[in-house]
C-alpha positions as CSV (number, residue, x, y, z in Angstrom):
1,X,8.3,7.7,5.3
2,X,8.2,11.1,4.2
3,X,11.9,10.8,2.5
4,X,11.1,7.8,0.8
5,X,8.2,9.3,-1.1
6,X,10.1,12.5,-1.8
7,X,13.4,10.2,-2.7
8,X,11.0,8.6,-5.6
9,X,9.6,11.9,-6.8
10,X,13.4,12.4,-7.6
11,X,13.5,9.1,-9.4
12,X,16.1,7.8,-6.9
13,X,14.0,4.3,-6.8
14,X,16.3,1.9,-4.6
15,X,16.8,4.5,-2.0
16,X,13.4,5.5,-1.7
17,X,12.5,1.3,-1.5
18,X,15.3,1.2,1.2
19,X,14.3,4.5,3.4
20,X,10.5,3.3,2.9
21,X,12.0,-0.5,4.3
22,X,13.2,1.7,7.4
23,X,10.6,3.2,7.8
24,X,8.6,0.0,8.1
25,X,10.5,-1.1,11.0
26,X,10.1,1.5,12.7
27,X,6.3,1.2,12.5
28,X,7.0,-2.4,12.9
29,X,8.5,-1.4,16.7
30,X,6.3,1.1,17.9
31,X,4.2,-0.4,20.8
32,X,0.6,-1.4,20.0
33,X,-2.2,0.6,20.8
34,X,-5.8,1.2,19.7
35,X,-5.8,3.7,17.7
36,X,-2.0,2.9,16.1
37,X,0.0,5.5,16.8
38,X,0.6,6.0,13.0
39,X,-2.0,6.1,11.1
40,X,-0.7,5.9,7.3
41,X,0.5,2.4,6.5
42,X,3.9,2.5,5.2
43,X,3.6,-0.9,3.6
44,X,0.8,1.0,1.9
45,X,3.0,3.9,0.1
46,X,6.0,0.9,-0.6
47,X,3.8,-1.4,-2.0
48,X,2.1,1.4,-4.4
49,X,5.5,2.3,-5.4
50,X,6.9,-1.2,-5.9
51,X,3.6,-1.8,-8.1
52,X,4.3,1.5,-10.0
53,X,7.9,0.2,-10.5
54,X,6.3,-3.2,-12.1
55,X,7.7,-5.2,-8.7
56,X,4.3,-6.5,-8.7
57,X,5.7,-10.2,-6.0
58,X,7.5,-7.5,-3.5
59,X,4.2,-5.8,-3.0
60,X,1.8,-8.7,-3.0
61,X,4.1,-10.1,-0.2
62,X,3.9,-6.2,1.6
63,X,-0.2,-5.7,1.5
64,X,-0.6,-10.0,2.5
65,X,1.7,-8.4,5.9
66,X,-1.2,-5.9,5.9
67,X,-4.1,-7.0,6.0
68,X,-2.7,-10.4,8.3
69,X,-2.4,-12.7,5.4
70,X,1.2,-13.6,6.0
71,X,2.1,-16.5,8.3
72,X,4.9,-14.7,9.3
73,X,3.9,-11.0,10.2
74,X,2.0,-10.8,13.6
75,X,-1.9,-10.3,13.2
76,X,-2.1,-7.8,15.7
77,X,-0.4,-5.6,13.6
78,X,-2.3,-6.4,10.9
79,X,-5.1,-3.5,9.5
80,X,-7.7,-6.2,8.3
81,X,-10.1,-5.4,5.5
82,X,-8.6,-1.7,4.9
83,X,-9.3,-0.8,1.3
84,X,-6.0,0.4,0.8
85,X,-4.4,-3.0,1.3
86,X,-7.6,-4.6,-0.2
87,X,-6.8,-2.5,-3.4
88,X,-3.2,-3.1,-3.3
89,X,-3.5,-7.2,-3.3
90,X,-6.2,-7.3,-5.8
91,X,-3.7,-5.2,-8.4
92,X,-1.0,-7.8,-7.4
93,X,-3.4,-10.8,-7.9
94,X,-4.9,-9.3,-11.5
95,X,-1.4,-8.2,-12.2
96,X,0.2,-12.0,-11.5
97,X,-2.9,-14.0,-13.0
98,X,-4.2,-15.1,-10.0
99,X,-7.4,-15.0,-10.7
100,X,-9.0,-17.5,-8.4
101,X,-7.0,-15.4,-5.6
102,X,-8.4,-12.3,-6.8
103,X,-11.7,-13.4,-6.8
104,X,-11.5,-14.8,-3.4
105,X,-10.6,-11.4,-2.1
106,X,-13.2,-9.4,-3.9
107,X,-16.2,-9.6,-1.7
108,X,-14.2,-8.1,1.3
109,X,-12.5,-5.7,-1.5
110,X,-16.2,-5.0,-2.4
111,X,-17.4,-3.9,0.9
112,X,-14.3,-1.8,1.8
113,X,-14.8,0.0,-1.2
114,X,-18.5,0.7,-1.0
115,X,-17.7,2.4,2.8
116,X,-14.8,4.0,1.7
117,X,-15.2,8.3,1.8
118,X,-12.5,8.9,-1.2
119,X,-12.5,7.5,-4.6
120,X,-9.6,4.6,-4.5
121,X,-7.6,4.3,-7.2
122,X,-4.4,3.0,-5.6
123,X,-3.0,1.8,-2.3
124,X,-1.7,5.4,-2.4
125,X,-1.9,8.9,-3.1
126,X,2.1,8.6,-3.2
127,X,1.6,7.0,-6.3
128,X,2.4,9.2,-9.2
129,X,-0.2,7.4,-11.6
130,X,-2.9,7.9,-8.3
131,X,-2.7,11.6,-8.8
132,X,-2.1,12.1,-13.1
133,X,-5.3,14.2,-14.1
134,X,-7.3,16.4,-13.0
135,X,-7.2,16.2,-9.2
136,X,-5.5,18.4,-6.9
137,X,-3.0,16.5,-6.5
138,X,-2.3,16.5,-10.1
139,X,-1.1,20.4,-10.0
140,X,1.8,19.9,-7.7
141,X,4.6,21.0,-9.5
142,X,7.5,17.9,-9.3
């Protein structure tokens, strides 16, 4: 995960998408447990990037996986009602026009976000728009 986010703070795009892919089934084959035994999403950090990149369909499909939307991505594995995959698939929806899908999603978007202990702006931090301003993250030198 880690050299797929530093791959795209180099501007090298498809090979950060593709070790960021890799990474995903990896997480994909680690055994289930409760806790997960990795606790950052990757689907999270690829779908913030793909967003960022204006791949708005790749994502949607990435946080539907998620949150257990997606028929074909077991919902065990699924991290249901997480704000960061909330945020992500509401982007995608506003992004794509889908506003009746948007608006089904909000309440539950709603909620995560009133519990949440951070300020969301993004399904990431990775996301280089997340951390333009002045935040900490914002003062790391790229």
């Amino acid at each position: 995960m880690l050299a797929g986010e530093l791959e795209y703070r180099k501007g090298n795009f498809e090979e950060s998408f593709s070790l960021l892919r890799e990474a995903i089934a990896r997480e994909d084959g680690l055994q289930y447990s409760d806790p997960p035994p990795w606790m950052q999403p990757v689907r999270h950090a690829l779908g913030g990037l793909l967003l960022e990149q204006g791949r708005v369909e790749e994502a949607e499909s990435l946080f539907k996986e998620d949150l257990g939307f997606a028929l074909d991505y077991p919902r065990r594995r699924a991290k249901l009602n997480n704000v960061w995959g909330l945020h992500g698939l509401h982007e995608c929806f506003k992004r794509l026009g889908k506003t009746v899908e948007a608006a089904f999603i909000q309440p539950a978007y709603d909620i995560a976000l009133a519990s949440a202990d951070v300020p969301v702006k993004a399904s990431c931090f990775c996301r280089v728009s997340a951390v333009r301003g002045d935040t900490c993250c914002s003062k790391v030198q790229e």
